[in-house]
N, CA, C and O of each residue as an XYZ file, in Angstrom:
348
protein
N     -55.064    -60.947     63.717
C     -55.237    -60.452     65.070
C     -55.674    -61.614     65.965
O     -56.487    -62.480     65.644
N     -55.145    -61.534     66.914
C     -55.173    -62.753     68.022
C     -56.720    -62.492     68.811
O     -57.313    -61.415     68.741
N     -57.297    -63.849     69.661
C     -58.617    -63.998     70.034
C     -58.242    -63.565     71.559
O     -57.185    -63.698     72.176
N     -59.228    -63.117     71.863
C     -58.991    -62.615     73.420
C     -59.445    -63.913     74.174
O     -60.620    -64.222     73.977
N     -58.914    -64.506     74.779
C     -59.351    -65.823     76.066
C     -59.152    -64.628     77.240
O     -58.344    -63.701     77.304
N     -60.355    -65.099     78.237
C     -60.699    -64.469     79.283
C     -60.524    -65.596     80.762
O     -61.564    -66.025     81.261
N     -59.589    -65.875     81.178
C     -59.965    -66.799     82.776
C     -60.774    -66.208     83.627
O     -60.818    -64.985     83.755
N     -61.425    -66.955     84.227
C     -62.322    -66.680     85.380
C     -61.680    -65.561     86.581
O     -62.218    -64.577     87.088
N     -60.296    -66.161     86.797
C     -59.478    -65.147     87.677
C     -59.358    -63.712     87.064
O     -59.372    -62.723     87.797
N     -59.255    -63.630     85.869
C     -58.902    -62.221     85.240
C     -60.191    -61.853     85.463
O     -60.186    -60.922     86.269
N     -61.626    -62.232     85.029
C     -62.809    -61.530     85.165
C     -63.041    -61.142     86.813
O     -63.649    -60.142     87.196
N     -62.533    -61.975     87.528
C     -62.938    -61.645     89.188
C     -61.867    -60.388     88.989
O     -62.406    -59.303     88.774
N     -60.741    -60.401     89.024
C     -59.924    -58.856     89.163
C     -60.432    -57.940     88.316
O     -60.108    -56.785     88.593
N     -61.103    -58.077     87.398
C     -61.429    -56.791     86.522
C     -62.325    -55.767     87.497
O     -62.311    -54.536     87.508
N     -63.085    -56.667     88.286
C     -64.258    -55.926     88.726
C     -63.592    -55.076     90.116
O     -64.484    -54.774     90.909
N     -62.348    -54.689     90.502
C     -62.149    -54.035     91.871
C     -60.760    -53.113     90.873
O     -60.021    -52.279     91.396
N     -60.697    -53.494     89.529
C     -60.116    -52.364     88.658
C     -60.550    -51.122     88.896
O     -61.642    -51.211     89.457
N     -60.127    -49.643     88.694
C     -60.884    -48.685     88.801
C     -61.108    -48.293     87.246
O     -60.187    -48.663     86.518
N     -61.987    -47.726     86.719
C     -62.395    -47.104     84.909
C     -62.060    -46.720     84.531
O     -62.329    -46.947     83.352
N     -60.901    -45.477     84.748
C     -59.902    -45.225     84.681
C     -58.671    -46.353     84.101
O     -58.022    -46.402     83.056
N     -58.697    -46.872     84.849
C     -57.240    -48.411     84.444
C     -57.593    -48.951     83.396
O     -56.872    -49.225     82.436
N     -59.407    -49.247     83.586
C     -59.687    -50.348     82.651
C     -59.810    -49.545     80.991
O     -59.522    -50.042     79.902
N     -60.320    -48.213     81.282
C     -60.030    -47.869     79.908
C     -58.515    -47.589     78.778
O     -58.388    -47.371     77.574
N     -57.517    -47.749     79.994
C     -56.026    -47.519     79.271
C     -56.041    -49.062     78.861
O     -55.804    -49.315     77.679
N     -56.362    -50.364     79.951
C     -56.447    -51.232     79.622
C     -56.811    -51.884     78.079
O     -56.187    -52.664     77.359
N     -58.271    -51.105     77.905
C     -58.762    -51.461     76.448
C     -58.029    -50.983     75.291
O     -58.048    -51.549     74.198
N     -57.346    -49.870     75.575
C     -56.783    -49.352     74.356
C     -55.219    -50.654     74.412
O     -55.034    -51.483     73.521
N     -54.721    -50.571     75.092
C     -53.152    -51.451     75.394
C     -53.492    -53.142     74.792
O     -52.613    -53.894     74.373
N     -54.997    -53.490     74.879
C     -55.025    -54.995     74.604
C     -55.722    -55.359     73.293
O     -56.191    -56.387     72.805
N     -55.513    -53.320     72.713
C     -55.912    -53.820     70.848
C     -54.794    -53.688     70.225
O     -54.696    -54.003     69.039
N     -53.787    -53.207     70.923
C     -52.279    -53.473     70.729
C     -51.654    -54.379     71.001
O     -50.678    -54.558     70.272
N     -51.799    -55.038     71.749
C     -51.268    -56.806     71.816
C     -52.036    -57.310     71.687
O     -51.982    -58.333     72.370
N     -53.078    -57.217     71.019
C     -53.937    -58.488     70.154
C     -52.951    -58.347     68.705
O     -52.955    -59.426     68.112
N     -52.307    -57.533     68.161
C     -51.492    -57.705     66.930
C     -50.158    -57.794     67.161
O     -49.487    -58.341     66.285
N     -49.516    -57.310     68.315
C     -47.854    -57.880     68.699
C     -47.721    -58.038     70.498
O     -47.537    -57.022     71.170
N     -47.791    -58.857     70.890
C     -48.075    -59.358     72.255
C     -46.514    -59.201     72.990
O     -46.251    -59.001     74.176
N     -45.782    -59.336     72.055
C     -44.123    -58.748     72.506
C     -44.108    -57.410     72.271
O     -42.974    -57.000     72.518
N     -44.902    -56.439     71.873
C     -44.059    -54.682     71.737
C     -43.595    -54.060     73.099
O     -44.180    -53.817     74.155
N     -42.477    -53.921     72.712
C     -41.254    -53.620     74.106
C     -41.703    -52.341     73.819
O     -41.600    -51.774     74.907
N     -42.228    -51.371     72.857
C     -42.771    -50.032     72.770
C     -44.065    -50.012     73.922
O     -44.348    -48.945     74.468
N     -44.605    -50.910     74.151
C     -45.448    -51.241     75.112
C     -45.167    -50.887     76.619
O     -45.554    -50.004     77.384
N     -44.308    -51.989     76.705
C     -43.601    -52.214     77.991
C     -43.718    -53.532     78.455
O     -43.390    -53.916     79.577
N     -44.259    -54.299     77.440
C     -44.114    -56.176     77.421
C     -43.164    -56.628     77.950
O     -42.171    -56.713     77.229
N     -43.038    -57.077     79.297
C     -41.608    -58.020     79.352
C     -42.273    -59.170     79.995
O     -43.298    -59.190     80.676
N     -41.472    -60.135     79.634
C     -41.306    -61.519     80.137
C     -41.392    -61.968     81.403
O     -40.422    -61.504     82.002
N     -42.210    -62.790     82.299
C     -42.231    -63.370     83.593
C     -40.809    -64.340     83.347
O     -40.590    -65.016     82.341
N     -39.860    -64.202     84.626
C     -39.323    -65.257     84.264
C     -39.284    -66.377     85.690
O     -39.329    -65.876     86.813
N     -39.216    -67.593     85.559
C     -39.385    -68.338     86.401
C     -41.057    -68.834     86.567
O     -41.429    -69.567     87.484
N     -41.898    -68.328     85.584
C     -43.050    -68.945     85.402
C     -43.034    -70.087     83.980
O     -42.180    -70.174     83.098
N     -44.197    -70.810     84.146
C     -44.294    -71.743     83.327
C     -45.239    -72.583     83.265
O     -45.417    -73.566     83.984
N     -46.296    -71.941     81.797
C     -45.529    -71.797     80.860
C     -45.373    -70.403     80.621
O     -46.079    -69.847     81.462
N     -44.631    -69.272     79.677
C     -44.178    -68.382     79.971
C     -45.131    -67.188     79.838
O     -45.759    -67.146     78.781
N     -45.326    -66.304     80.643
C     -46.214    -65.256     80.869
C     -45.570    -64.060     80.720
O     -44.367    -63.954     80.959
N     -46.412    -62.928     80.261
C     -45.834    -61.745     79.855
C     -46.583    -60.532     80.760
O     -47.699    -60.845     81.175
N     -46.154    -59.338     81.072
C     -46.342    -58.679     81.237
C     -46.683    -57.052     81.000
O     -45.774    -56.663     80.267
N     -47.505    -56.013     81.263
C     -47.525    -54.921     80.810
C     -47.947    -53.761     82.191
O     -48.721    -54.098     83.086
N     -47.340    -52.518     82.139
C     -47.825    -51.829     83.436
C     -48.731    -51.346     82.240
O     -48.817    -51.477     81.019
N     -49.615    -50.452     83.727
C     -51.068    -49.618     83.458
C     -50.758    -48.736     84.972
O     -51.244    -49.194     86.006
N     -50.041    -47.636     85.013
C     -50.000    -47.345     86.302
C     -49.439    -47.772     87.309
O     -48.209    -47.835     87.304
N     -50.271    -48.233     88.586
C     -49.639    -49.236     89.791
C     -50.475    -50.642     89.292
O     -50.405    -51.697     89.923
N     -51.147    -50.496     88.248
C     -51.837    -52.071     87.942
C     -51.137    -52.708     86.575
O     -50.950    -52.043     85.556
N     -50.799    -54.045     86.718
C     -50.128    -54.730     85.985
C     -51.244    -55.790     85.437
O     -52.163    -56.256     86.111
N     -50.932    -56.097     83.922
C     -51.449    -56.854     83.279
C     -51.074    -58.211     82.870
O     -50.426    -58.296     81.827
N     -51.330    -59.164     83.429
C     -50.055    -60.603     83.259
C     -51.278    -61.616     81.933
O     -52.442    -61.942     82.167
N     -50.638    -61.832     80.875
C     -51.082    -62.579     79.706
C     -49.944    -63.350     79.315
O     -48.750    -63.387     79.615
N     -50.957    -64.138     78.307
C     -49.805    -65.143     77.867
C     -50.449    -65.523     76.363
O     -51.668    -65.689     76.409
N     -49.967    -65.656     75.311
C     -50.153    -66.400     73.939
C     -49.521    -67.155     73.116
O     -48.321    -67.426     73.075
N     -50.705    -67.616     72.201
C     -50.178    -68.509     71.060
C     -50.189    -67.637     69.478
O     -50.079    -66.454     69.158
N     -50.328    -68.567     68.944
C     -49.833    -68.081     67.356
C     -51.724    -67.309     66.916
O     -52.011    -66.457     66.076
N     -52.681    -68.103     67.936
C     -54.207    -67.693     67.896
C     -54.481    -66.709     68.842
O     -54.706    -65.561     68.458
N     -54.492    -66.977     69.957
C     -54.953    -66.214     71.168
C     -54.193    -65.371     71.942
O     -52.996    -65.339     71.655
N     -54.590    -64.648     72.892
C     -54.356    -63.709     73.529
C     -54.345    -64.216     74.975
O     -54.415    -63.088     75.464
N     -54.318    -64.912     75.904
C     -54.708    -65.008     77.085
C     -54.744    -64.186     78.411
O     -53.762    -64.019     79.134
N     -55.934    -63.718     78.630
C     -55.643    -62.902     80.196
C     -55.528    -63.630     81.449
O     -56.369    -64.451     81.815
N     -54.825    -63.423     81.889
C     -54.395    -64.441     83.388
C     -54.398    -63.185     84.556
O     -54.547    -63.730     85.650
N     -54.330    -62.265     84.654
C     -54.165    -61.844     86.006
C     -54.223    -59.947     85.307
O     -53.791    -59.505     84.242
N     -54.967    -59.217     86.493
C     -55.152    -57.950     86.048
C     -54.953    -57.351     87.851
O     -56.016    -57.287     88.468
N     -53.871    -57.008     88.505
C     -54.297    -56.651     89.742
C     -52.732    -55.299     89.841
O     -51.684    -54.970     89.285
N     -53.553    -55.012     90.863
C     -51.976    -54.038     91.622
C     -50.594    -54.500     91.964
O     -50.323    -55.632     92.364
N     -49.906    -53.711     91.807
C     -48.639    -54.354     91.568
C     -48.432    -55.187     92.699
O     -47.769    -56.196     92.459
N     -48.976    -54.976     94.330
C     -48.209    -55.547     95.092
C     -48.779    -56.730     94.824
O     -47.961    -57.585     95.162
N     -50.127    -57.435     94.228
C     -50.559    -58.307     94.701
C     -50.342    -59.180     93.719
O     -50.057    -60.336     94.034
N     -50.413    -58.891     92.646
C     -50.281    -59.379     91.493
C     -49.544    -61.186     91.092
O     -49.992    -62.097     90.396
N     -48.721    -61.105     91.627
C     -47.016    -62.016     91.274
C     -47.866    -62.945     91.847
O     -47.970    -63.922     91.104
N     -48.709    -63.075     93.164
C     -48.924    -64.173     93.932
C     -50.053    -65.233     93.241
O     -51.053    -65.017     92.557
N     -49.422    -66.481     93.740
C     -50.353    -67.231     93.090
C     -50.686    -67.651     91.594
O     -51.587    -68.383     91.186
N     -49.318    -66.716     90.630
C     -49.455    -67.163     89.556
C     -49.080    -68.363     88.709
O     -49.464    -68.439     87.542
């Protein structure tokens, strides 16, 4: 099972998450801590980022991560409109 890495940016968006999100959240990221691609998920691929970032909905809030063969990385936790920017 892969290590959760946390960025500073993902911890600032967690906090304007509503508890609701964040608890579908917790259940969805003990499932891609063991397959970070399950298309049963709804994992798809950023494309035109780099290096390559993945995605998952939660509602109107999207989850943008990225990993290795170890970790898990959270990069971005926001609403859909806002999300894409700045990544």
């Amino acid at each position: 099972m892969r290590e959760l890495l946390v960025t500073p940016q993902f911890r600032k968006d967690l906090k304007i998450v509503p508890d609701k999100i964040r608890e579908q959240a917790d259940i969805l990221l003990f499932m891609l801590r063991k397959n970070p691609v399950d298309f049963r998920l709804g994992a798809k691929k950023l494309s035109g980022i780099n290096p390559p970032a993945w995605r998952v909905r939660i509602g109107v809030y999207r989850l943008v991560y990225a990993f290795t063969a170890k970790d898990l990385i959270l990069l971005r936790f926001r609403h859909r409109k806002d999300v894409y920017r700045n990544l």
